[in-house]
C-alpha positions as CSV (number, residue, x, y, z in Angstrom):
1,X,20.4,-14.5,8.1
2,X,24.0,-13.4,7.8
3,X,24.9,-17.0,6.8
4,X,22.9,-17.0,3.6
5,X,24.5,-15.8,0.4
6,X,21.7,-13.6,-1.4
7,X,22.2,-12.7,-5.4
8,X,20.9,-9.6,-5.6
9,X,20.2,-9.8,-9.2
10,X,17.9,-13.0,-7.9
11,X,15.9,-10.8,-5.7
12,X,15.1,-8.6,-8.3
13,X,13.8,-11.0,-10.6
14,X,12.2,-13.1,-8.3
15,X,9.9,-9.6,-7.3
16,X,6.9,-9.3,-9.9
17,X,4.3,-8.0,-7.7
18,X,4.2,-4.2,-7.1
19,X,1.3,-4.5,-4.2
20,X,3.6,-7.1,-2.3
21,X,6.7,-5.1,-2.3
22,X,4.2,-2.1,-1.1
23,X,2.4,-4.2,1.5
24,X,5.8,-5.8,3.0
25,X,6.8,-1.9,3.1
26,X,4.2,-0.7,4.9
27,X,3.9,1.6,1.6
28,X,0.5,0.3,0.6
29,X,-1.6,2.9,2.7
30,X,-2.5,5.7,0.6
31,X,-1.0,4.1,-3.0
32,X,-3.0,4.1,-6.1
33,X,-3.7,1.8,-8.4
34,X,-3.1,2.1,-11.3
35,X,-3.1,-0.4,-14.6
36,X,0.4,-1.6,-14.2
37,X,1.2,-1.0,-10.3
38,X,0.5,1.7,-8.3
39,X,1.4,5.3,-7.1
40,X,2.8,6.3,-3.7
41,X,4.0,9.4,-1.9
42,X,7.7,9.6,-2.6
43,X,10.0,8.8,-0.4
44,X,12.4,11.4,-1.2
45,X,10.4,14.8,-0.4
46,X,7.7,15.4,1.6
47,X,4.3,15.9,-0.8
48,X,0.5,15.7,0.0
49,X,-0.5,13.3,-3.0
50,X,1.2,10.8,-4.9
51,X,3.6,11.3,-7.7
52,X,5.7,8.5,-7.3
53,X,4.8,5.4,-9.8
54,X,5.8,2.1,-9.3
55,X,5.4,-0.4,-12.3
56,X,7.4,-3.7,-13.6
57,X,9.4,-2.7,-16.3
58,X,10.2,-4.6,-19.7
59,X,13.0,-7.1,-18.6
60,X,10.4,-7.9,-15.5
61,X,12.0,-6.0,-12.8
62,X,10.3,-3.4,-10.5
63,X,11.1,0.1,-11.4
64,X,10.0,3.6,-9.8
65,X,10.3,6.9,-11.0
66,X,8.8,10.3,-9.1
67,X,7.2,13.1,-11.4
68,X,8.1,15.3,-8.8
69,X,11.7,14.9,-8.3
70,X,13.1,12.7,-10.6
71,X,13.6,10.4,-8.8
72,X,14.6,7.1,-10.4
73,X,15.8,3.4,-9.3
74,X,14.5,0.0,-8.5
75,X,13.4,-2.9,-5.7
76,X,16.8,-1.7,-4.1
77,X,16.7,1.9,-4.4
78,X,12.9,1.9,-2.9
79,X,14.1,-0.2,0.1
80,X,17.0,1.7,0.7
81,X,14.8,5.3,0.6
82,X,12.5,3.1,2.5
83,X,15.1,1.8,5.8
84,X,17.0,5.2,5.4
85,X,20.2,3.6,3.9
86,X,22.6,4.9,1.4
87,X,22.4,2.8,-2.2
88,X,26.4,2.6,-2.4
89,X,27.7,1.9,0.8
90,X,24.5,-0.2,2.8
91,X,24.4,-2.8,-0.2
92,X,24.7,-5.8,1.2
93,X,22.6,-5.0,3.7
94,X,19.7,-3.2,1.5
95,X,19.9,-7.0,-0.4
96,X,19.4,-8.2,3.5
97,X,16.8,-6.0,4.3
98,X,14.8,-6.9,0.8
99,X,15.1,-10.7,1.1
100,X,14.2,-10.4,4.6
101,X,10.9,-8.2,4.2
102,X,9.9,-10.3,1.2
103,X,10.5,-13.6,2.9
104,X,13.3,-14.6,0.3
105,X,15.8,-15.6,2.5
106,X,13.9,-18.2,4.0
107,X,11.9,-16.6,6.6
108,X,8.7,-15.5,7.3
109,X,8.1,-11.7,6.4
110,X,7.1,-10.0,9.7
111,X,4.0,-7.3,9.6
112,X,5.2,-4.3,8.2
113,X,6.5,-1.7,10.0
114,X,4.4,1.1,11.1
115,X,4.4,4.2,8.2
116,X,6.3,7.6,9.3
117,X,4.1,10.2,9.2
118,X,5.1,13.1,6.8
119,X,6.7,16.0,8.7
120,X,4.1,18.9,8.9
121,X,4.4,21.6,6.4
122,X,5.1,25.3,7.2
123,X,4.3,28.5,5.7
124,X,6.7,30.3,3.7
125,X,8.1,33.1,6.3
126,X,6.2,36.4,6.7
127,X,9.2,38.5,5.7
128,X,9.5,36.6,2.6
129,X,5.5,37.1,1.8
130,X,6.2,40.5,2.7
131,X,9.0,41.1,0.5
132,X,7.0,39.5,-2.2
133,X,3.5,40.9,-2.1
134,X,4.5,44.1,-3.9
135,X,5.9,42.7,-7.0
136,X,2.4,40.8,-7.3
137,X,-0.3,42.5,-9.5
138,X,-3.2,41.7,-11.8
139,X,-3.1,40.4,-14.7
140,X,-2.8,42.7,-18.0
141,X,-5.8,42.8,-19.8
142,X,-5.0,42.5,-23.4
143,X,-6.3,44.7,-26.5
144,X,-8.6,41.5,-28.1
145,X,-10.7,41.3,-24.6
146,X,-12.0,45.1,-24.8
C-alpha cells in the first residue's frame, strides 16, 4: 500500500455512494435515510440522534455538514473524524486510510470495524442545579389571558 501513489482529488470523485462510504465506516448503524444520503450521529460531539447529514454535493463529491455543531467537510474530513486523525497533518495517510476502506487502492475492503459506543452522558452537577433552581419560576401570565 505505501508503494501506490493515490490522487486524492481521484478518491473523491471516484466516491458517489453515501451508504458505501457509511457501510465501509462502520457508520451505517443507526443513519437515516434520507432523499439524497443519509443522517448519522456526528462524529464530533457526543448526541443521542442524528444531526449530521451526509449528501453528494453539486460538483459530485461527498459532503457533510452537522446541524448541531457546524461541522463541515468532505470524504476526507469524515475519515479523518472517523480514524481519530488530524485533517492537516495525517493527510497522506487519511488518503491511505480512504482508498484502503473503500477498496481503491487495489484491495479488498475488509469488514468494517466495530462502532465506538458513545461515552455515557452525566448529569449536570448538583451544586450547579442547586445554584440554579432559584432563579427558575413560572411563567408570567399576561393581561390578554385573564
Amino acid at each position: 500500500m505505501g508503494s501506490v501513489m493515490i490522487d486524492a482529488a481521484s478518491v473523491k470523485r471516484s466516491v458517489t455512494d453515501v451508504w458505501a462510504v457509511l457501510h465501509a465506516l462502520g457508520l451505517a448503524d443507526g443513519a437515516k435515510r434520507q432523499a439524497r444520503g443519509a443522517m448519522i450521529r456526528c462524529l464530533r460531539h457526543a448526541e443521542r440522534s442524528a444531526s449530521c447529514s451526509i449528501t453528494i454535493g453539486p460538483d459530485g463529491t461527498l459532503r457533510l455538514f452537522c446541524f448541531g455543531c457546524n461541522w463541515s467537510g468532505d470524504l476526507s474530513s469524515l475519515v479523518a473524524a472517523d480514524h481519530g486523525l488530524d485533517e492537516r497533518r495525517d493527510f497522506p495517510a487519511i488518503v491511505q486510510a480512504t482508498a484502503a476502506c473503500l477498496g481503491l487502492d487495489g484491495t479488498v475492503p475488509g469488514p468494517p470495524a466495530p462502532r465506538r459506543p458513545l461515552p455515557p452522558r452525566q448529569p449536570p452537577p448538583l451544586a450547579e442545579v442547586a445554584a440554579l433552581w432559584p432563579s427558575c419560576r413560572p411563567g408570567v401570565r399576561s393581561s390578554w389571558c385573564r
